[in-house]
N, C-alpha and C positions, 0 to 999 in steps of 0.2 A: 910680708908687705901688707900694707893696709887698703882697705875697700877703695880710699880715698885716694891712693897712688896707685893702683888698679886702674881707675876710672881715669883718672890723668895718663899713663900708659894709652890706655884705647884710646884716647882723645888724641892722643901724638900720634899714634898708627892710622886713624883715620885720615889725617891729613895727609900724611905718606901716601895710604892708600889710592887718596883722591888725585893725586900728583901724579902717580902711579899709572893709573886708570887712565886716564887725561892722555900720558904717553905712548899706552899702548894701543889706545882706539885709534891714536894718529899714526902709531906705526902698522896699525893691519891695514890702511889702506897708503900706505905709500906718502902720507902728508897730505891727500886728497878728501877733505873731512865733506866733502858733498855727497860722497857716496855711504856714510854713516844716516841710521837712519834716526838717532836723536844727536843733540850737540854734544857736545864734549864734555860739558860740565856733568852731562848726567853718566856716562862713563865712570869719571874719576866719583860720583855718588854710588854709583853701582858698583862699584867695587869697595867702597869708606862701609858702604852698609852690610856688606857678606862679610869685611873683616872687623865691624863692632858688633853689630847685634849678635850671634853666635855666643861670644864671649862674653857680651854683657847680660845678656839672660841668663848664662850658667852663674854670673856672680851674682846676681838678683838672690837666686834660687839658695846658691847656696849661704851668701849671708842670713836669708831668713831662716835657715836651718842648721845653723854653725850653733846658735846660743839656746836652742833646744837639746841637741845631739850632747853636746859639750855637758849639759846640766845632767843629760841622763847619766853619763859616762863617771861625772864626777858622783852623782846619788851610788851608783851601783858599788862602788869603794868604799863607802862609808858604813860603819859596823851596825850591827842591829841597832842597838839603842837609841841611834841617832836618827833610824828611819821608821817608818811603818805607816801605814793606813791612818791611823789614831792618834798621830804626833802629827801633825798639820804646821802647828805653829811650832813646837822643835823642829821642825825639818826649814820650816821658813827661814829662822835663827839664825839656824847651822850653816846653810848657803849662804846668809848673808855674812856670816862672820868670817866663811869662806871666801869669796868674792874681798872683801876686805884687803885679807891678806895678800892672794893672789894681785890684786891691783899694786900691789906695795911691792913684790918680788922684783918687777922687773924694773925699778930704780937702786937695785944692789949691786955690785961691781961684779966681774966674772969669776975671782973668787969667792965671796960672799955667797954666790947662788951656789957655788958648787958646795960650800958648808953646808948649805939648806938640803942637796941635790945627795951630799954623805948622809943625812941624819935619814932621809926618807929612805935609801938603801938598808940604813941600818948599820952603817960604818962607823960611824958619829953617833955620840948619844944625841936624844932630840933636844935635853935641856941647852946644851953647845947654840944650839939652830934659837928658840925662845929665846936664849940671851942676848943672840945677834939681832932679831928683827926688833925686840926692845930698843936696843941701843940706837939702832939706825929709825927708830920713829914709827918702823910699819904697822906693829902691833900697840897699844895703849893701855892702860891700864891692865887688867889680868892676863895674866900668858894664858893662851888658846891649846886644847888640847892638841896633843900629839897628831891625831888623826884628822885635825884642821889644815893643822901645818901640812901634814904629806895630800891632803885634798886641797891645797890650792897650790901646791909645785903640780898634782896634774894638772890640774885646770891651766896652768902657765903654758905646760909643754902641750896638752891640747889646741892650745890657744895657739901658740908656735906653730905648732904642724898643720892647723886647719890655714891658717896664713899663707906660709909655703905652699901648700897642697893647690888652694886657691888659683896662689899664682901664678903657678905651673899648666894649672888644665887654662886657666883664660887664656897663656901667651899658646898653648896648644888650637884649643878654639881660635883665638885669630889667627893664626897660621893657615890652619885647615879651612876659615872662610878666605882669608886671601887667594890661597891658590885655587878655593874653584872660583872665585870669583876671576880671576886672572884668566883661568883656562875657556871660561865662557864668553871672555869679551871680544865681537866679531862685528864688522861694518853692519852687518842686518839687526845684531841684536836689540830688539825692545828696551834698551837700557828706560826709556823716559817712563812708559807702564811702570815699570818694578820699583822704581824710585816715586812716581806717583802713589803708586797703592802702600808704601809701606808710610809716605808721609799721610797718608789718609787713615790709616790703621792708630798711626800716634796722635794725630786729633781726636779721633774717637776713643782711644785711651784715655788721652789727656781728659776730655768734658764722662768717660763712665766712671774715671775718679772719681772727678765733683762731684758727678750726681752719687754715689754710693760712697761718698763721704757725710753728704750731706742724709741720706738714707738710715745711716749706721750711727749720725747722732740725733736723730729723731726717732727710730728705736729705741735705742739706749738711753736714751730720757723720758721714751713712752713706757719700758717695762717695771724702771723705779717708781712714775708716778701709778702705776695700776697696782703696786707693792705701799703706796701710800693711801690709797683708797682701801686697801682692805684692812685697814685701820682707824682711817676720819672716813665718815660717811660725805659724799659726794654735796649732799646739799649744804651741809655745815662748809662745804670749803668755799663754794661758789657763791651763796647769798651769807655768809658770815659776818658778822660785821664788827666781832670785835679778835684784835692779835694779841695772842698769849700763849705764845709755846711755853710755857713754863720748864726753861731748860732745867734736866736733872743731868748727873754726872754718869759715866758709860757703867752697867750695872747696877744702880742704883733702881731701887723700884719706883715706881711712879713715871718712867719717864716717857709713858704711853699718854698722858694728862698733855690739858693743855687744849687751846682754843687757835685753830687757823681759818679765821674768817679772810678770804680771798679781798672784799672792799674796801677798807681801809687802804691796801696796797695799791688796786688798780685806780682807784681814786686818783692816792697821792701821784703816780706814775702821770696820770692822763693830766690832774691839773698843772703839774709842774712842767709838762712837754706843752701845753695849752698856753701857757704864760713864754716859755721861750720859743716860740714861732711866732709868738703875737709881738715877739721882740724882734726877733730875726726876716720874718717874710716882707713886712714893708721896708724895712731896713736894705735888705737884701735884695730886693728887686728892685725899689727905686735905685738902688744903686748898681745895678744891673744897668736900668735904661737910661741913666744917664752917662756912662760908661760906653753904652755901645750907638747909643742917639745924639749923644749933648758935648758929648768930650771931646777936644783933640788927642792928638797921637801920645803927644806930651803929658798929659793930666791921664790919658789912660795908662800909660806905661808905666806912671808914677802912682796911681791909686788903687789900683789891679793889684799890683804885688803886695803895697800894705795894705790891705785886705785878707788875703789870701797868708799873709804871714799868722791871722789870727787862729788859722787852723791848725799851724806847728808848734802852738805855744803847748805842750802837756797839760795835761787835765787835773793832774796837782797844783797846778801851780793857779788856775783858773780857782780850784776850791779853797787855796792860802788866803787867794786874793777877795776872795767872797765871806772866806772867814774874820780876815784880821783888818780888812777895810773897806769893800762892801756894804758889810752887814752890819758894820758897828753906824757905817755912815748913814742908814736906813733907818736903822734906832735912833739915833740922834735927830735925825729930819721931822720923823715920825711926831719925835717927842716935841718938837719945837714948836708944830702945829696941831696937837691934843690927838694923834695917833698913837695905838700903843701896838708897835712894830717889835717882832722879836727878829731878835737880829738874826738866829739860825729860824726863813719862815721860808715860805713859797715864793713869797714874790724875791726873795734873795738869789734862790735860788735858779727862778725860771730866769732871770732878768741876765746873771752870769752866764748860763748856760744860750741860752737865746745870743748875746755877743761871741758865744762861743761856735755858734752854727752858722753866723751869718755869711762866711766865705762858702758855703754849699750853698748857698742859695743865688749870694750874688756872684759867683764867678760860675757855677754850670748856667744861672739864666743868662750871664752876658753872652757866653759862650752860644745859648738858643736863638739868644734875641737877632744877636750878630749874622747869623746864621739864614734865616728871613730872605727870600730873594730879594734885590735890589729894586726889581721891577714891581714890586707891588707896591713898596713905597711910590715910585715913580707914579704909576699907574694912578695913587691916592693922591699924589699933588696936579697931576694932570688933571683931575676930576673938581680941584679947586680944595682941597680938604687942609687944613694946617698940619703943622707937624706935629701937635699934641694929638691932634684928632688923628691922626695918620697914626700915631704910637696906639692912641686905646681903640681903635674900631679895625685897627688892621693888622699890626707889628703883634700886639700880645696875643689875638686872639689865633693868629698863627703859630706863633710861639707856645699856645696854652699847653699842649702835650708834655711839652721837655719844662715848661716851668712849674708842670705838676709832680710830672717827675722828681726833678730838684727841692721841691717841696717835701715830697715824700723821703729823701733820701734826706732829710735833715731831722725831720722826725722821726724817725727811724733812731737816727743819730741822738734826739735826745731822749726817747724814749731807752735804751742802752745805755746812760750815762750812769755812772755810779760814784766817781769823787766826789764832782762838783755837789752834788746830794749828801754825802755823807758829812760835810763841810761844812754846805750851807744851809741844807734844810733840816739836819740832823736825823734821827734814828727812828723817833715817835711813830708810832702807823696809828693816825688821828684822822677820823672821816669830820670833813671840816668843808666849810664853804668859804673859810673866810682866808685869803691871801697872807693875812700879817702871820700866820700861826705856823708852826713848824708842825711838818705831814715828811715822810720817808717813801720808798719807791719800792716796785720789786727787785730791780735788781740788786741791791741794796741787804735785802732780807735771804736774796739766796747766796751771798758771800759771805753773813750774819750767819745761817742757819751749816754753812758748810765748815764752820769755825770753834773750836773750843772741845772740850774731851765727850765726843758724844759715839753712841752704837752707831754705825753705818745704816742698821735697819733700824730704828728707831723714825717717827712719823717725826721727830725734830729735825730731822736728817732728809728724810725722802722728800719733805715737801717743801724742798729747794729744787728738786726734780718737777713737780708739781706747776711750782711757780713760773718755772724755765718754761715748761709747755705750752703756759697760758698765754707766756710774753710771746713763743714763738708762734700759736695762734694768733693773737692779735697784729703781729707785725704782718703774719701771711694777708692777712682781712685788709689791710691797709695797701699792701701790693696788688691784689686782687683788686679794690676799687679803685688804686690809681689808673689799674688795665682798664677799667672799663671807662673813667673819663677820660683816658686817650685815647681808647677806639671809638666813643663818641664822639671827641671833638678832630679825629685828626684827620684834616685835610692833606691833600697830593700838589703839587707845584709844580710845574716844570721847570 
């Protein structure tokens, strides 16, 4: 049985469980549920959680260690030649060509495996077994040695028996937590403690994930870029200013060469996010406050959601549309009036991108604006104030926290963007001041630099890792002072 109908199992037993539980806290007291010292619900929890948790931590445990166990099981069968210290990459091969086949056995009929299940015996020659997994598609091109074929029939019945085995001890585990869960449940028990601490224990699961998810890729992006500094020197990456990995091909000498000046990048990044906010933030907020100031019920219900549709459109389709009419229309405009506009430049790009952010800006600020107590407008017309005046000396500057917020979370948003860039602004990393010209982004250069037949440790390679860091520093600096202009400006209401 699979993990996947394991966990569906315990999902059905728990609700037994809790049905369960329910019924018998009502039968130790007679139907008299006053003298229970939590309610009922938490009964029928205190018993759903002694019979999942039990059995769902032994299948945690042991799916993480089914596809280790399994791999060592299947190495230790396999003949010298095909392992050792020094074969790295034959041993990676072999498993893989392993795994192949195994994946392909269990679409063969029950006598077809047992041909397969003869040759490994040794009953059947093995050529018999080759000719059959040819024929039915599992294997392709070259028949796979002997000793492939009888290592992925174990791998199958491995696979089988860890499955069963599985199965077995969970429905054992929840058995074994239902009954003491069962035998524990009395009018006095704490049921509502034991059910609160275990749901306090999965919240705190739940956010030590994030945080040491988030921990494990800020590592692991910090140790390749200190593996790309001891190759480019630190200042050449930072004040560089001109981009020239001169990609060579994987082995090839030379491929240590090459110029990664970081400005050109952070340039293109800042002015192209600089250009769509400057398209999106008034956009977005006037449309915010008329939205939540100016509108009826009617024009809100109906302008709100096309708005907010701009944010479901794919980001392909945002870079097509800036490729193939856009940007030809900007050249043409350009031309008309003695600009020379390239169609793939900045202002292309920021301009699409910028319509492409403006639902983060106008639907989290309506959502701030709206939000505002009532009274303080009140309070501003009572004092004689209009309702413009009411909107800028009162409503935004209350509002400013969450509409910095929404600010930030759009920059962010376009600072991350990589289609609509590769589209419209094209590829070039040109330090440029002027808007008409085509400039490329970081992230852009780290899906470039992660592309094409190169070393893994090659500085063409790592300093995709590099660039990742920098972006993730920068975004951190821009959350950072968004905190601190909301804790400057943020006011208490009652």
């Amino acid at each position: 049985m699979s993990t996947s109908m394991i966990l569906l199992g315990l999902l059905i037993a728990a609700a037994l469980a809790y049905i369960v539980g329910i019924v018998r806290c009502r039968a130790s007291t007679g139907g008299d549920v006053a003298k229970l010292h939590s309610r009922t619900g938490y009964y029928g929890s205190y018993l759903a959680i002694w019979t999942v948790l039990p059995a769902l931590f032994l299948t945690i445990i042991w799916a993480a260690a089914e596809q280790p166990v399994i791999r060592h099981l299947v190495e230790t069968s396999l003949p010298a030649h095909a392992t050792g210290v020094e074969n790295d990459a034959l041993m990676s091969l072999t498993l893989g060509r392993i795994n192949s086949v195994a994946e392909g056995l269990p679409k063969l009929s029950q006598s077809e495996f047992k041909t397969i299940e003869n040759a490994r015996l040794g009953f059947t020659p093995m050529l018999e077994a080759q000719r059959l997994l040819q024929e039915k598609g599992v294997i392709l091109g070259a028949e796979p040695e002997p000793y492939i074929i009888s290592a992925a029939y174990d791998e199958v019945i491995y696979r089988h028996t860890s499955s069963w085995l599985i199965t077995g001890l969970a429905a054992l585990a929840a058995l074994a937590g239902f009954v003491y869960g069962f035998t524990q449940i009395r009018p006095r028990l704490r049921a509502r403690n034991t059910v609160e601490r275990v749901v306090l224990a999965a919240l705190i699961g739940a956010s030590t994930v994030a945080i040491l998810t988030t921990v494990g890729i800020v590592f692991s992006v910090l140790f390749e870029t200190i593996h790309f500094f001891q190759s480019v020197p630190t200042f050449d990456f930072f004040f560089g200013t001109v981009w020239d990995p001169r990609f060579t091909s994987a082995g090839r000498e030379g491929g240590a060469s090459g110029q990664f000046g970081l400005l050109p990048l952070l340039w293109g990044t800042l002015f192209i996010s600089f250009v769509a906010l400057a398209v999106a933030v008034p956009i977005g907020l006037y449309s915010a406050i008329y939205m939540s100031e100016y509108a009826g019920p009617k024009s809100r219900g109906f302008a709100k959601p096309l708005l907010e549709i701009l944010a479901g459109i794919p980001t392909i389709v945002y870079g097509l549309f800036a490729l193939i009419t856009f940007g030809p229309f900007l050249r043409d405009t350009g031309a008309m009036v003695g600009l020379d506009i390239a169609a793939s430049s900045v202002l292309t790009a920021g301009i699409v991108m910028g319509i492409m952010i403006i639902p983060f800006v106008s639907s989290l600020s309506d959502d701030i604006i709206s939000a505002v107590p009532q009274s303080l407008r009140e309070g501003s017309y009572g004092l004689g104030a209009t309702k413009s005046e009411t909107i800028r000396k009162v409503v935004l500057p209350a509002a400013l926290p969450g509409i910095v917020g929404a600010v930030l979370l759009a920059a962010s948003r376009a600072i991350g963007e990589t289609m609509i860039v590769v589209l419209a602004a094209g590829i070039a990393a040109n330090l440029t001041l002027n808007p008409f010209e085509s400039v490329t982004t970081i992230t852009v250069k780290i899906v470039s630099q992660l592309t094409g037949d190169l070393e893994f440790n090659s500085p063409q390679t790592l300093v995709a890792f590099a660039l990742g860091l920098t972006l993730f520093v920068i975004t951190l600096a821009l959350n950072v002072y968004a905190l601190y202009i909301v804790r400057k400006y943020r006011e208490q209401y009652e």
